[in-house]
N, C-alpha and C positions, 0 to 999 in steps of 0.2 A: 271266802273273805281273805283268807293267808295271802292268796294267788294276786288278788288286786291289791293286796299293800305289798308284794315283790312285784309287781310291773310298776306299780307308785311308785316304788326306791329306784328301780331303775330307770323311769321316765324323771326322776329327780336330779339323776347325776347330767343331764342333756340340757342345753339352752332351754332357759326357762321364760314363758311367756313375756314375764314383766310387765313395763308398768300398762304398755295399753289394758291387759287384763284389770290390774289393780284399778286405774281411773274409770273403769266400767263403772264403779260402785261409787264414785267418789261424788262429792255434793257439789253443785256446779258456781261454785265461787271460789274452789280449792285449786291452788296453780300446781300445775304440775315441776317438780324438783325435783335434778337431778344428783341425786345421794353422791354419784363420782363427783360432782362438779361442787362439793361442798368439803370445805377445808375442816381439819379437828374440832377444833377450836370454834366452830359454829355449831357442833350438836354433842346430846347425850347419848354414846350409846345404849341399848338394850337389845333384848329379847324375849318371845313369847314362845310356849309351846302349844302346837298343834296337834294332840293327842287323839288316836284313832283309839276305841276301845269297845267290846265286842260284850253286850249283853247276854242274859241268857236265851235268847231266842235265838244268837246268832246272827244278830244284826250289830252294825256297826254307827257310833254314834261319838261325837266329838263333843266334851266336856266345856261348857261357858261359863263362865261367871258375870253374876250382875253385883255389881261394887256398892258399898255400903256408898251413902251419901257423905259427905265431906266437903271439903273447901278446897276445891281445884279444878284443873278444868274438863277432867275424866270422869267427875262425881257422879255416882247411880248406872254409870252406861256399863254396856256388857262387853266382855274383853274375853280374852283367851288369860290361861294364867302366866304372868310375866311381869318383869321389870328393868330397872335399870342396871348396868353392869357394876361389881364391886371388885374389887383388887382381889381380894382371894378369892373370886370367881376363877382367874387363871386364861379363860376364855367365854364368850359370849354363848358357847353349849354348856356349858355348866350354868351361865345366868337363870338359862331355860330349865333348865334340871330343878335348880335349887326353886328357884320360884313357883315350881311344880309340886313339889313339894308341901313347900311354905304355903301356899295358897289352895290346893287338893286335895294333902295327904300324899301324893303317888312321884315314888322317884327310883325305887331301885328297880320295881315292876317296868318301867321304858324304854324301851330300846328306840333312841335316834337312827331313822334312817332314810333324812336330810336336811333340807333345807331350801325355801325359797324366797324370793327377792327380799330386799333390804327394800324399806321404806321411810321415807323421812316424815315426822309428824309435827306440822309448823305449830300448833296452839302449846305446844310442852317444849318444844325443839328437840326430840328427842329420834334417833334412828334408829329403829325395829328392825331384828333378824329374825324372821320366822323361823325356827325350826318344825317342822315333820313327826311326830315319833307313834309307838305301837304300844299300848301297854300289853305284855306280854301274861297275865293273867285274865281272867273270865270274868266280867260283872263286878268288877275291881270297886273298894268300899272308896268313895270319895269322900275325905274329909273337908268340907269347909274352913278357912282360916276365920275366925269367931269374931275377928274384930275387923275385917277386910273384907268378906264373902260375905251378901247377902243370903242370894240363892245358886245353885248351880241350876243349869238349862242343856238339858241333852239334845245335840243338836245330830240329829239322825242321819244317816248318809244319803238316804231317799228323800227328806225334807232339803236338805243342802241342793240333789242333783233338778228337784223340781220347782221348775221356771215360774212357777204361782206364787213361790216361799217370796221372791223378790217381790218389792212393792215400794210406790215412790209415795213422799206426804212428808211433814213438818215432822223435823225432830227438833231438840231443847240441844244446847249446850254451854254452858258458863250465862246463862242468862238469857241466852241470845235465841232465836227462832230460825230455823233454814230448812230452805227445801234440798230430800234429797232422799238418792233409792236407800232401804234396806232388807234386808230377810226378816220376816216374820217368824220367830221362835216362840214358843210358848207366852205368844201374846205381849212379848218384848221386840223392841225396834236394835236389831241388831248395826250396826251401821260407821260409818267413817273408816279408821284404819282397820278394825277388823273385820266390815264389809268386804274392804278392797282386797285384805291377804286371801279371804277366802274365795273370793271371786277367782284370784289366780289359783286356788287348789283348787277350784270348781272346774277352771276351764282347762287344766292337766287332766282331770279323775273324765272330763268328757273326750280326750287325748286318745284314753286307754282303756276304752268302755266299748 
């Protein structure tokens, strides 16, 4: 497992698929935008982390969250843990840190090591920087944030690499009904921007497989 997340860091620092990967996943009413071609002052930035972490069997499996219900337009759907950027963030690898945290429990156990494409997310206007990381402990205790975290979803490194996990059909969001692919997790419809970041870590991990 060690060996495949150092070829992962290393296959990280090289031109990264980008967006063809990410719109693999994408619902077919979603334009494609290009993040360089979009001035400050049009989006929010943020970041999420993408957390490899290593149960006791020795399998490798990637932390989700399904979001409390609320009044927005992310309400109930499953994300990775992350947020928007704050000033004493410093940089957008700390956003990811701190909301790793705030939302998991897990931050000094992570070692970042990278990051892939930036994505723009038109329904919030907001710009995601996935970061990469490893928790550096075994079977690490996840805390859920009690008023944020519904459930956490372990999303397995063999469910992510197998082409069944994907599946197309109606999802909900802010009222609305769309068709569009996503990963089946634990009987949860994984889908839109966290579909598509993982679709590009999907198609690096088949890179170096």
């Amino acid at each position: 497992m060690i060996q495949l997340l150092n070829k992962l860091k290393t296959e990280l620092q090289k031109p990264l698929p980008g967006w063809p990967a990410q719109y693999g996943m994408a619902h077919v009413t979603r334009d494609k935008i290009d993040v360089a071609g979009l001035n400050e002052k049009q989006y929010r930035p943020s970041a999420v982390m993408i957390l490899f972490c290593i149960d006791n069997d020795d399998n490798l499996f990637i932390p989700l969250m399904e979001r409390v219900p609320y009044k927005g337009v992310h309400s109930a759907q499953v994300s990775f843990p992350g947020g928007k950027y704050e000033t004493e963030d410093g940089n957008l690898q700390n956003t990811a840190l701190r909301e790793c945290f705030e939302e998991i429990g897990l931050h000094e156990e992570v070692e970042v090591i990278g990051k892939l494409t930036q994505l723009y997310i038109p329904v919030s206007g907001f710009v995601v920087e996935p970061y990469v990381g490893f928790c550096k402990i075994k079977d690490p205790k996840i805390i859920p944030h009690e008023r944020e975290v519904k459930n956490i979803l372990k999303l397995s490194l063999q469910k992510l690499m197998d082409d069944a996990t994907i599946e197309q059909g109606t999802v909900e969001a802010d009222g609305f009904k769309i068709k569009a692919p996503y990963f089946s997790v634990e009987g949860n419809k994984v889908w839109g921007a966290t579909a598509m970041i993982l679709n590009e870590l999907k198609t690096i991990l088949q890179i170096i497989s």
